[in-house]
N, C-alpha and C positions, 0 to 999 in steps of 0.2 A: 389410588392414583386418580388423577382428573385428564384429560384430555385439552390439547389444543390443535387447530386443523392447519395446516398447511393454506397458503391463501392463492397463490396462483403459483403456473409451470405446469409442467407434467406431471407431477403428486398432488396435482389442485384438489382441496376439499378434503385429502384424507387425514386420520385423526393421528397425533404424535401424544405417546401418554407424558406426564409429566409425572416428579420426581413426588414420592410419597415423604408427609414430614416438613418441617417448615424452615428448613435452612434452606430451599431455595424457591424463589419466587422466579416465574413462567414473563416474559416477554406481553406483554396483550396482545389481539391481534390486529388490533387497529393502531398500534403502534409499531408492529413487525411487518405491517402492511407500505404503512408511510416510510419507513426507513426503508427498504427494501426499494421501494419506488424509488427511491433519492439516488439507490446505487444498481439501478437495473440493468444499465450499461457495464460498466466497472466489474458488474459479477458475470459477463456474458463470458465463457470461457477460461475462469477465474481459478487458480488455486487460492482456495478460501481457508481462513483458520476462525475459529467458534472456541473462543478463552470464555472461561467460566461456562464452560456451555450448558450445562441443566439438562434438560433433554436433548437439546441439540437443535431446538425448532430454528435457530438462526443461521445453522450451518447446512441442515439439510433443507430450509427452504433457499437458500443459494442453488443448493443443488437443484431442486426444481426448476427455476429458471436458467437455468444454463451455465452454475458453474461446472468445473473439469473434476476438483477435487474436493475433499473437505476435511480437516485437521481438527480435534476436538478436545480440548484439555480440561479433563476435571478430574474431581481427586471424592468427591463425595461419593456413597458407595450408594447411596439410593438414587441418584440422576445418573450415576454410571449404569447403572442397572437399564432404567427407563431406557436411558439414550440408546445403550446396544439392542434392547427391541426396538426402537423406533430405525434401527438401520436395517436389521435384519426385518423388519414388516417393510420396507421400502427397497430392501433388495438390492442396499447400495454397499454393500461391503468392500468390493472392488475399488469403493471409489472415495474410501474414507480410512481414515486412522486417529484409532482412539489415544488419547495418551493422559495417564493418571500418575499428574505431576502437579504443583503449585503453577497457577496461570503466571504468575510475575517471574518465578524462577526459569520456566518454562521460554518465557519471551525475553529475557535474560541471553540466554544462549542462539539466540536467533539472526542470521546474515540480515543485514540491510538488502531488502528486497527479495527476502526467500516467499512472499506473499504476495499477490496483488491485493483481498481485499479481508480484514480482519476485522471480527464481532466481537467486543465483548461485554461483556451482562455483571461485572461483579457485585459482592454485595453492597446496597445503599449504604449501611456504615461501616466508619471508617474512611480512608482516604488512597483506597487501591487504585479508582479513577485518575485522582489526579498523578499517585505514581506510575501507572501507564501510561498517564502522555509524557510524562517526563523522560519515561526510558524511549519512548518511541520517538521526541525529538532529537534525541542523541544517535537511537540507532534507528533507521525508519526501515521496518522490517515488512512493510507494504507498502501498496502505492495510497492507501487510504486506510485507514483506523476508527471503525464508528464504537463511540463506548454509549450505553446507556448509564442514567444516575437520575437521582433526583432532582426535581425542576428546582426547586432551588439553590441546589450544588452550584457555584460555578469552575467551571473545567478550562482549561487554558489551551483551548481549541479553534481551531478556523471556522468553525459554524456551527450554530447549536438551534436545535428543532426545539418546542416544546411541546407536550399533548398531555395538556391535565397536571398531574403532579409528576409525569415524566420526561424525561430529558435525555436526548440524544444529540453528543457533539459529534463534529468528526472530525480528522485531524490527518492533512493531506502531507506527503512527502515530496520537498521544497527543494533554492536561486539558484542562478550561475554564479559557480568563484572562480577564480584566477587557475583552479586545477582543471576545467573546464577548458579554459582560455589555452592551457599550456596542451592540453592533448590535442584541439582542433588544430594548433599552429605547427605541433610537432607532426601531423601525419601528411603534411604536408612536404613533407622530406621524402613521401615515398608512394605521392600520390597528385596528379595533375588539376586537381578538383576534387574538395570536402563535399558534403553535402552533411550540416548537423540535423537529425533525426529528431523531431520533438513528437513524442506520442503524446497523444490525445488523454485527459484527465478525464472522464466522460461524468456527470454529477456536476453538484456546484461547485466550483473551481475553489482551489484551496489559498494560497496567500497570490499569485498572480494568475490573471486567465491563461488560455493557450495565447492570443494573441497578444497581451503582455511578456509572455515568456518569450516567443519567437522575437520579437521587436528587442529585449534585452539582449537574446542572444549577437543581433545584427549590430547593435551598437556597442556591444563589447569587442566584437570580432571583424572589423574591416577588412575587407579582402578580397581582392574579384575573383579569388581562386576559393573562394569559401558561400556557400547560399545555405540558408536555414528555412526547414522546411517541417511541415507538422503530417502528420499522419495519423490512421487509426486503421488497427488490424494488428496482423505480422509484421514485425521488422522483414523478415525474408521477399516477401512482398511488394513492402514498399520497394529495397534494393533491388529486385527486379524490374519494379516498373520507372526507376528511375536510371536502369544500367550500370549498377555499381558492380564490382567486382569484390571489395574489401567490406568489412564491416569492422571497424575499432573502435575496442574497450577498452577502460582503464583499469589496471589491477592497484590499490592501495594496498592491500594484505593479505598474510595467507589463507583469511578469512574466506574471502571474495571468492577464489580458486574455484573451489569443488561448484560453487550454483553455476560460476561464469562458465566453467566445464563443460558443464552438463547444456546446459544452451548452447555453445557451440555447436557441438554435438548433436543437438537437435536439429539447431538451424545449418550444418552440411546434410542432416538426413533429407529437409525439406528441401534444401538445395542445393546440391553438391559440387556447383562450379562456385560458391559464393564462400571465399575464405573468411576467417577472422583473424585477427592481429590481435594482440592484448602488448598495453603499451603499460610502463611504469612510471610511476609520477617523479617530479622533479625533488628531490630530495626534500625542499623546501616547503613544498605542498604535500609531503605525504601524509600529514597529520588533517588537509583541511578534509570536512565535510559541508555540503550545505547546510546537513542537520544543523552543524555547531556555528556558520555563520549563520542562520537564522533566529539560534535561541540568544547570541551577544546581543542582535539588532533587537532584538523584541526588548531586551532590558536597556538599552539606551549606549549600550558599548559602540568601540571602533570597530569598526570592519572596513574600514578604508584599503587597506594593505591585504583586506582577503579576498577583495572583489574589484571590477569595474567602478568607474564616477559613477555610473550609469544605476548601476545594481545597488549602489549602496543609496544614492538617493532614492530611488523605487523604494527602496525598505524601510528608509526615515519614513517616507511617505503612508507606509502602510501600516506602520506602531505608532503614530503621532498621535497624541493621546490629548 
């Protein structure tokens, strides 16, 4: 086995071994250095998932710098090997779970936004990169997805680094539609003042900035009983320092349930005079997602009838080729 070290956090410097045998190739460090940097923010507090993970060096150097959790899918018995001493010599067992499954089968099964931020490393051939972004525009199961490939792969991604002969896109989780529009306007029925919650993307912004987002939001949603507002931290937080009482989500499927559950539930634990509502979409809207008006607009379709004037020009604007 060879070693690679950990680059900065609280495991700074120590060595993670890597997987003996050559079906898997190790991250470099000056490339797990730079990526890592792009998402320093993004991983502060992070349940992170580490697809293809090899040893793990991209899941547990999250954990160094400040993610929460760490998620590791591999299925090769010699990097499963490594990766579990590389957790047990770092003593994070509590704060990690292995899972030895197919990486694509594995993300397959996965809620839109059961992650904030997801690594993954598969192999240069073959074309398993470009089938993860494609499952991940459909279902975006983080707030952000960095894959590594080769540089000259192209990946159908919101941004792509290169270092040498490697490559790292990343691919953010996207617009406002009209199901957007229908649940700011319906909670109004049972509320004197919305305030919509825009969290902070932290890294380089994926198809619009924070201040493009907030600005669609406003021009989608006229309303002096409606203000849009950005934040970074806790939702809990914010609505305390802004006085809310309510916090509403939308439920699209039974899908959704159990993550949105479980957050509730967290956020009555952090603050318990602060209710949540979970509202249901309008029949008509129960199919959209952004994922899927986002991937129509990238190919040149209508999304007229799935968004604002506003939002669908923004989109022309950003695939205009």
């Amino acid at each position: 086995m060879g070693t690679v070290r950990i680059i900065a956090g609280e495991f700074k410097g120590r060595r993670l071994k890597t997987p003996a045998g050559d079906k898997t190739r190790p991250t470099a460090d000056r490339v797990r250095e730079a990526w890592l940097s792009i998402l320093q923010r993004p991983v502060q507090g992070a349940r992170a998932l580490d697809l293809y993970a090899g040893s793990g060096a991209l899941g547990l150097e999250a954990l160094s710098r400040g993610a929460m959790t760490a998620d590791f899918v591999e299925v090769n018995r010699h990097a499963l090997a490594a990766l579990k001493a590389n957790i047990a010599a770092l003593a994070v067992e509590d704060r990690t779970v292995i899972h030895r499954v197919d990486a694509l089968q594995f993300a397959e099964r996965l809620r839109p936004g059961q992650y904030d931020v997801a690594f993954a490393d598969p192999p240069y051939a073959g074309e398993q990169a470009a089938r993860l972004v494609a499952l991940f525009r459909l279902n975006p199961f983080a707030r952000v997805l960095s894959i590594e490939h080769r540089a000259d792969q192209s990946i159908p991604g919101d941004d792509t680094r290169r270092y040498g002969d490697t490559g790292v896109t990343f691919v953010y989780a996207p617009p406002v539609t009209k199901g957007h529009e229908d649940l700011i306007r319906r909670s109004l029925a049972f509320a004197d003042q919305v305030i919509v919650a825009v969290a902070m993307n932290p890294g380089k912004p994926p198809l619009f900035t924070l201040e493009e987002r907030v600005a669609l939001l406003q021009e989608a949603v006229r309303d002096r009983a409606v203000s849009v507002r950005s934040f970074d931290g806790l939702l809990v937080e914010f609505a305390r320092s802004v006085g809310a009482a309510l916090i509403v989500r939308g439920l699209r499927a039974v899908s959704d349930f159990e993550y949105e559950f479980q957050m509730a539930l967290m956020n009555r634990t952090l603050a318990p005079r602060l209710e949540t509502v979970f509202l249901m979409p309008a029949f008509d809207l129960t199919y959209l997602s952004s994922s899927l008006v986002r991937e129509v607009a990238r190919f040149g379709g209508d999304v007229s009838a799935l968004v604002h004037p506003a939002v669908q020009e923004a989109l022309r604007k950003k695939f205009a080729r």
